[in-house]
C-alpha atoms as a printed R data frame, in Angstrom:
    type eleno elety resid chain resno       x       y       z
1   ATOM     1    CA   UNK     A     1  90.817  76.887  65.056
2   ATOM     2    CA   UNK     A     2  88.880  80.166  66.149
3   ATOM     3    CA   UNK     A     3  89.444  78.833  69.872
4   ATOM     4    CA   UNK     A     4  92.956  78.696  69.965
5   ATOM     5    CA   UNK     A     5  93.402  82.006  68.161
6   ATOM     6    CA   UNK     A     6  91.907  82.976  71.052
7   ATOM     7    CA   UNK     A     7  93.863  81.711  73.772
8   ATOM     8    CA   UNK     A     8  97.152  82.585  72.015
9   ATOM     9    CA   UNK     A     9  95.889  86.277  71.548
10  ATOM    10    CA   UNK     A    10  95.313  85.578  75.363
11  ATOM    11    CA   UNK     A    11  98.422  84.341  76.341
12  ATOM    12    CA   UNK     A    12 100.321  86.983  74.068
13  ATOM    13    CA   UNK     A    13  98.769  89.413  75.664
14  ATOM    14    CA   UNK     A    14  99.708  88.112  79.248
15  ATOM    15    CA   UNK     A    15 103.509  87.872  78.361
16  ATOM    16    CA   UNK     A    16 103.252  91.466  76.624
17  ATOM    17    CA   UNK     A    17 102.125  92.469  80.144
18  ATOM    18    CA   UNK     A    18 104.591  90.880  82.440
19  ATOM    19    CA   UNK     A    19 107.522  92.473  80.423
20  ATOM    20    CA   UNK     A    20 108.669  94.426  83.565
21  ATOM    21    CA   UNK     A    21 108.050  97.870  82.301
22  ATOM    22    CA   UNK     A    22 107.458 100.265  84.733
23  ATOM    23    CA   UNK     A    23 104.892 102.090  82.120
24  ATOM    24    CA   UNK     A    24 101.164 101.832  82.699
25  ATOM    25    CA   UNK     A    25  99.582  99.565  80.547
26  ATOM    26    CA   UNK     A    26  96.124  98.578  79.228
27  ATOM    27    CA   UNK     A    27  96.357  95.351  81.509
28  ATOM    28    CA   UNK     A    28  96.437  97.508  84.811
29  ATOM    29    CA   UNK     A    29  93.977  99.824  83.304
30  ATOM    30    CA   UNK     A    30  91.472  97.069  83.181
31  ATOM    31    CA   UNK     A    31  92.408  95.840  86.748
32  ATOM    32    CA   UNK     A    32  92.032  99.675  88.335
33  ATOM    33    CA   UNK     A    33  88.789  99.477  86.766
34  ATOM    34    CA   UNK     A    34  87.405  96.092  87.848
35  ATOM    35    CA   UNK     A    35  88.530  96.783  91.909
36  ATOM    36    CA   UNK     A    36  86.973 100.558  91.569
37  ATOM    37    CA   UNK     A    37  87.988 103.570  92.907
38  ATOM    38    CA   UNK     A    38  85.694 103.866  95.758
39  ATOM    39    CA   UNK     A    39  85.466 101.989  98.916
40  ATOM    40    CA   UNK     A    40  83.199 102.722 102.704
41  ATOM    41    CA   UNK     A    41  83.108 101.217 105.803
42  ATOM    42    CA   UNK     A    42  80.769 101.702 108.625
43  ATOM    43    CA   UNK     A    43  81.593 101.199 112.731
44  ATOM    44    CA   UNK     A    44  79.350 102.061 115.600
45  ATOM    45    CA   UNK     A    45  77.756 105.917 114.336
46  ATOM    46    CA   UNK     A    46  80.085 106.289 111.669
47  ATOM    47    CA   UNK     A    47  80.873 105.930 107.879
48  ATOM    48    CA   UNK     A    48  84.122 106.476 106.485
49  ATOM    49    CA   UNK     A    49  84.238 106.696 102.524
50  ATOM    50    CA   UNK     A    50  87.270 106.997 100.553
51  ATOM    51    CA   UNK     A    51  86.918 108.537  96.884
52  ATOM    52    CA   UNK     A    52  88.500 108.912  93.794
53  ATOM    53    CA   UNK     A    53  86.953 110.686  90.955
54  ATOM    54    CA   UNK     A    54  88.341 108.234  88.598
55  ATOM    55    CA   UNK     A    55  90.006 105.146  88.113
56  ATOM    56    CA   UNK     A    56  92.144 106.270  85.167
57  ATOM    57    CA   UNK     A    57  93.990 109.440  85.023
58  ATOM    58    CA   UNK     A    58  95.978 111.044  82.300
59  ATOM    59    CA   UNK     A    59  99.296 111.926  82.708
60  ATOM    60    CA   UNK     A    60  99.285 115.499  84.499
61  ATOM    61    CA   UNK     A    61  95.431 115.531  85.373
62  ATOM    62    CA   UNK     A    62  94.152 116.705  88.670
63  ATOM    63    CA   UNK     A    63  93.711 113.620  90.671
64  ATOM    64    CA   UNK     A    64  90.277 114.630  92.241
65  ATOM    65    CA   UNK     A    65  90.793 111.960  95.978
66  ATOM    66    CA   UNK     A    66  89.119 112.569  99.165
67  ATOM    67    CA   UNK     A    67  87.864 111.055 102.171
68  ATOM    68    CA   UNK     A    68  84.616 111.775 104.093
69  ATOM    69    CA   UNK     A    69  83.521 110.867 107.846
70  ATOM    70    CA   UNK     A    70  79.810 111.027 108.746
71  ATOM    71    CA   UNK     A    71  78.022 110.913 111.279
72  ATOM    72    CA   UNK     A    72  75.161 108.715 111.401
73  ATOM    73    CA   UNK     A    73  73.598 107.986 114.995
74  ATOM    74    CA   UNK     A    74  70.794 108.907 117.038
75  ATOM    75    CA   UNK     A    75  71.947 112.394 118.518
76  ATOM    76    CA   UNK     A    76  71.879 115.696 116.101
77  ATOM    77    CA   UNK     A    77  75.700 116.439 116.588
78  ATOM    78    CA   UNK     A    78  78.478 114.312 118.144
79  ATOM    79    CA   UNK     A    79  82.133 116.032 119.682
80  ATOM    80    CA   UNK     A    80  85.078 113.893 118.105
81  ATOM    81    CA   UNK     A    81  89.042 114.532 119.178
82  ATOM    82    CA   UNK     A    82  91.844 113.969 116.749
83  ATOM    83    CA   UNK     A    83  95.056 114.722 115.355
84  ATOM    84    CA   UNK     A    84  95.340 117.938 112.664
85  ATOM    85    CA   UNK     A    85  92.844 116.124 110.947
86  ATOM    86    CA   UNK     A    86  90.532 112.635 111.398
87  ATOM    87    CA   UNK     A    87  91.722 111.276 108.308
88  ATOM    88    CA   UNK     A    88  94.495 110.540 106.278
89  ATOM    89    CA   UNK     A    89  96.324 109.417 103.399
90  ATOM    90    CA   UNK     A    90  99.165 106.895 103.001
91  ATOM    91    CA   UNK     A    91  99.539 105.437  99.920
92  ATOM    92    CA   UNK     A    92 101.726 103.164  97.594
93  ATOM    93    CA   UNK     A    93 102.703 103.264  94.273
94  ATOM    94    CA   UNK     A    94 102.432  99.724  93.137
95  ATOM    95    CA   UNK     A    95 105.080  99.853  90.078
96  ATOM    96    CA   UNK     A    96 107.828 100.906  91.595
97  ATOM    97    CA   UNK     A    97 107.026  99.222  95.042
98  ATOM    98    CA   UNK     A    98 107.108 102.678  97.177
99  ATOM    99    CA   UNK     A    99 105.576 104.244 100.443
100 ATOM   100    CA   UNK     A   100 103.758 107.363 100.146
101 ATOM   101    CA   UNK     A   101 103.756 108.708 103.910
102 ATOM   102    CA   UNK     A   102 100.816 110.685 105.076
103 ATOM   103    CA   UNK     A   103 102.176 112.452 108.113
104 ATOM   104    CA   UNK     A   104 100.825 115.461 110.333
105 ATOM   105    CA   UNK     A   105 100.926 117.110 113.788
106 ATOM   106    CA   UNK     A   106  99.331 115.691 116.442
107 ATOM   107    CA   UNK     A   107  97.726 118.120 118.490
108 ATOM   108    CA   UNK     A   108  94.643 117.378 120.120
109 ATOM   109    CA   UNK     A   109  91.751 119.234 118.275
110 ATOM   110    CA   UNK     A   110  87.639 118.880 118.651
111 ATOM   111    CA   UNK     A   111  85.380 118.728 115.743
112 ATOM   112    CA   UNK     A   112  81.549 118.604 116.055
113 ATOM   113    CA   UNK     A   113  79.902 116.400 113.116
114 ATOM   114    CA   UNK     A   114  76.470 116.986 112.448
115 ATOM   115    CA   UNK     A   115  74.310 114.212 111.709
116 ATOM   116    CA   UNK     A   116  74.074 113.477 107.777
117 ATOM   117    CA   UNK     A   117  76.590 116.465 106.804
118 ATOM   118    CA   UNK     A   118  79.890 114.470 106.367
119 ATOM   119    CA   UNK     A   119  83.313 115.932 107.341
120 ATOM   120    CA   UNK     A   120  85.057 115.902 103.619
121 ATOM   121    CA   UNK     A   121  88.672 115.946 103.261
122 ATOM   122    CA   UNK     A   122  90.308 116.512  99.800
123 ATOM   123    CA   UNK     A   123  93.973 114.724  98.999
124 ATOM   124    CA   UNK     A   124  96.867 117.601  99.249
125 ATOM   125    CA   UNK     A   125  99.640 115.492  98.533
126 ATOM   126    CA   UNK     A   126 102.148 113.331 101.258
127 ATOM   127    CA   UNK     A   127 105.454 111.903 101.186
128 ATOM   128    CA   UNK     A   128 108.723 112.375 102.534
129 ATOM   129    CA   UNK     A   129 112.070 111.184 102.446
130 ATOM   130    CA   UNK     A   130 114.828 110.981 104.799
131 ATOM   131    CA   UNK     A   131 119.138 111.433 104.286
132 ATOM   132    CA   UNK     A   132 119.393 107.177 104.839
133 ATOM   133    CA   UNK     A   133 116.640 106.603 101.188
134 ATOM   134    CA   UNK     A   134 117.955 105.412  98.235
135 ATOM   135    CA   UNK     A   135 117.892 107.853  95.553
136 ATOM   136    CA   UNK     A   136 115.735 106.391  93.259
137 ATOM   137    CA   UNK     A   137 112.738 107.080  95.876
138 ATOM   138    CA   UNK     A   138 114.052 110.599  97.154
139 ATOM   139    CA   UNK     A   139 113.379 111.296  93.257
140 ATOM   140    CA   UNK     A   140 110.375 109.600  93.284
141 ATOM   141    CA   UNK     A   141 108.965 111.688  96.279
142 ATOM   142    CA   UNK     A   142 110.145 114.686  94.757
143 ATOM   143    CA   UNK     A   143 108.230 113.819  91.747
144 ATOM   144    CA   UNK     A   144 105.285 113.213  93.885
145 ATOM   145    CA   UNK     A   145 105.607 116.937  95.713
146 ATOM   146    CA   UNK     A   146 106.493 118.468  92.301
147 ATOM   147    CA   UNK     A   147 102.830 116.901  91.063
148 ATOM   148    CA   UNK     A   148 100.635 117.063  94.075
149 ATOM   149    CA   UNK     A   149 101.068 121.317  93.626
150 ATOM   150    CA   UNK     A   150  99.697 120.983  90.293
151 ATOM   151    CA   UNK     A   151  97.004 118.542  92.167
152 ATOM   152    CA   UNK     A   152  98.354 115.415  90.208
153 ATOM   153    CA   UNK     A   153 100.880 112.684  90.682
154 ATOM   154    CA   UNK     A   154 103.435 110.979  88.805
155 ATOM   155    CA   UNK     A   155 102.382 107.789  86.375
156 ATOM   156    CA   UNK     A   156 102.021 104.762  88.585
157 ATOM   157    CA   UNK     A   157  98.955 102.477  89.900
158 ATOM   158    CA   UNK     A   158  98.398 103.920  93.262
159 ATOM   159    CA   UNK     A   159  96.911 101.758  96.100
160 ATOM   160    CA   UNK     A   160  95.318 104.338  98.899
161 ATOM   161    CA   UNK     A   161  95.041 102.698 102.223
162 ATOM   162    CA   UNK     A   162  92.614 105.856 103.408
163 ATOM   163    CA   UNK     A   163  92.413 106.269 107.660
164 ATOM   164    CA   UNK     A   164  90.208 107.631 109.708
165 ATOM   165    CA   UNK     A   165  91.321 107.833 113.391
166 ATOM   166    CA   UNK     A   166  89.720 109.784 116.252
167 ATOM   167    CA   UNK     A   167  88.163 109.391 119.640
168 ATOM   168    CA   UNK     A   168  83.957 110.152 119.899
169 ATOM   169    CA   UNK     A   169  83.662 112.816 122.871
170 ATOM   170    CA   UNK     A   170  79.915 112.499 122.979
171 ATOM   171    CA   UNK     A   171  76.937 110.865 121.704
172 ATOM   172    CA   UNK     A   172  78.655 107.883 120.454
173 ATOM   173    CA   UNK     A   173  77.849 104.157 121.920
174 ATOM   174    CA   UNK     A   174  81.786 103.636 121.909
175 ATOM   175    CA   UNK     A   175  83.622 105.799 124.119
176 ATOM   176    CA   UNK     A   176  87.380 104.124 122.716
177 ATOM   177    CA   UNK     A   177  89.098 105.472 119.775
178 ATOM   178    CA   UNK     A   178  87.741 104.454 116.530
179 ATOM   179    CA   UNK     A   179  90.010 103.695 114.026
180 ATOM   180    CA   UNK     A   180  88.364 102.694 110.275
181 ATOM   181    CA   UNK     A   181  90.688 101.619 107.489
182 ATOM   182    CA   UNK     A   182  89.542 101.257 103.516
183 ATOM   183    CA   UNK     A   183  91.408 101.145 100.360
184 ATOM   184    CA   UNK     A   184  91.383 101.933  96.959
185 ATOM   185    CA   UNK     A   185  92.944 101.584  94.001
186 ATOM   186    CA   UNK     A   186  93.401 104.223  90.937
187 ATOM   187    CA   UNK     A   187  95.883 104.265  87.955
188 ATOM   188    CA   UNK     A   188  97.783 107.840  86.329
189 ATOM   189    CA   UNK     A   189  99.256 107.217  82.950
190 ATOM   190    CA   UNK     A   190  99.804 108.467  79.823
191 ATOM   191    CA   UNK     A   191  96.635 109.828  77.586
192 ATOM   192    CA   UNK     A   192  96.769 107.482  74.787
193 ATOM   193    CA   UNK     A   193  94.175 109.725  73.277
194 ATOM   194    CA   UNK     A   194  96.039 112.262  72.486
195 ATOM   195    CA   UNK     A   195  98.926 110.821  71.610
C-alpha cells in the first residue's frame, strides 16, 4: 500500500508538471540543478569555462554569468586575434522556445593571454529583434534588454550555448582558428521564499 502511494504521488506530480504553464516550477528547478550551471572544455593550450553563479535565480536577481579563456601551454604569454571579444553568449529560453542572439562587431583585435591568468568575460545582456518577428518575441527581447540593465533576465530556464572563437597568433601548437563550444543550463523564477 505504502508503494503505490508512492508512485501515484509520482505520477501526480509528473502530470502537475506537464500542464503547459509557462511558469517555472519545482520540476525544472530540480532538473537546472542536476545538469549544473557550470561546464569547461579544453583544446590544444586552452580552457574555455562557462559560469553561472547559480542554478536558481529569483525573480529580479542579478544573474552573476561569465565565461573565461586561459591559457595553459608551454610559453609565458600567447598573441590571440578575434572579433570585439573571444567569447560570446547566445542563449535560449527553453519555455517559451526563443533565441537569445549574442551579436558584436567584428573587427580584428589582438589580445595577449598570460599563462594561468584567464581572460574573464562577464554576461551584459544580448538579443535583438527584427521588423519580420512575431510580437510575442519582440516583447520577449524587450523584456530581456529591460532586465539585463538591472543585470537580470526575465523568468524562464535558460540554456547558454557559451563560444569562444579566435585564431592563436603565437605560441600555440595550432596555428587554425580555434573554436570551443560548452553549455549550460540555469533557471530565473519566482522567490517562493518570500512569497
Amino acid at each position: 500500500m505504502k508503494n503505490l502511494l508512492i508512485i501515484i504521488s509520482v505520477v501526480a506530480f509528473v502530470l502537475a508538471g506537464c500542464s503547459g504553464d509557462t511558469k517555472v516550477d519545482e520540476k525544472n528547478i530540480v532538473k537546472a540543478a542536476q545538469i549544473g550551471p557550470k561546464a569547461e572544455t579544453a583544446e590544444d593550450d586552452f580552457v574555455y569555462r562557462l559560469v553561472s553563479e547559480k542554478s536558481v535565480y529569483a525573480e529580479g536577481e542579478r544573474v552573476e554569468l561569465y565565461a573565461e579563456l586561459e591559457y595553459v601551454g608551454e610559453e609565458q604569454e600567447i598573441k590571440i586575434a578575434h572579433a570585439s571579444s573571444p567569447i560570446s553568449f547566445p542563449m535560449k529560453e527553453k519555455t517559451r522556445g526563443f533565441e537569445i542572439g549574442y551579436t558584436m562587431s567584428q573587427p580584428r583585435i589582438v589580445t595577449t593571454l598570460k599563462k594561468g591568468e584567464p581572460l574573464r568575460e562577464q554576461y551584459k545582456g544580448s538579443g535583438g529583434y527584427g521588423s519580420q518577428d512575431p510580437k510575442e518575441y519582440v516583447d520577449f527581447i524587450k523584456a530581456v534588454a529591460e532586465a539585463s540593465r538591472k543585470g537580470s533576465l526575465p523568468s524562464g530556464e535558460y540554456v547558454v550555448a557559451g563560444v569562444a572563437e579566435f585564431e592563436p597568433l603565437s605560441g600555440s601548437t595550432k596555428n587554425e582558428d580555434i573554436r570551443m563550444n560548452v553549455k549550460i543550463e540555469f533557471i530565473v523564477g519566482e522567490n517562493k521564499n518570500n512569497e
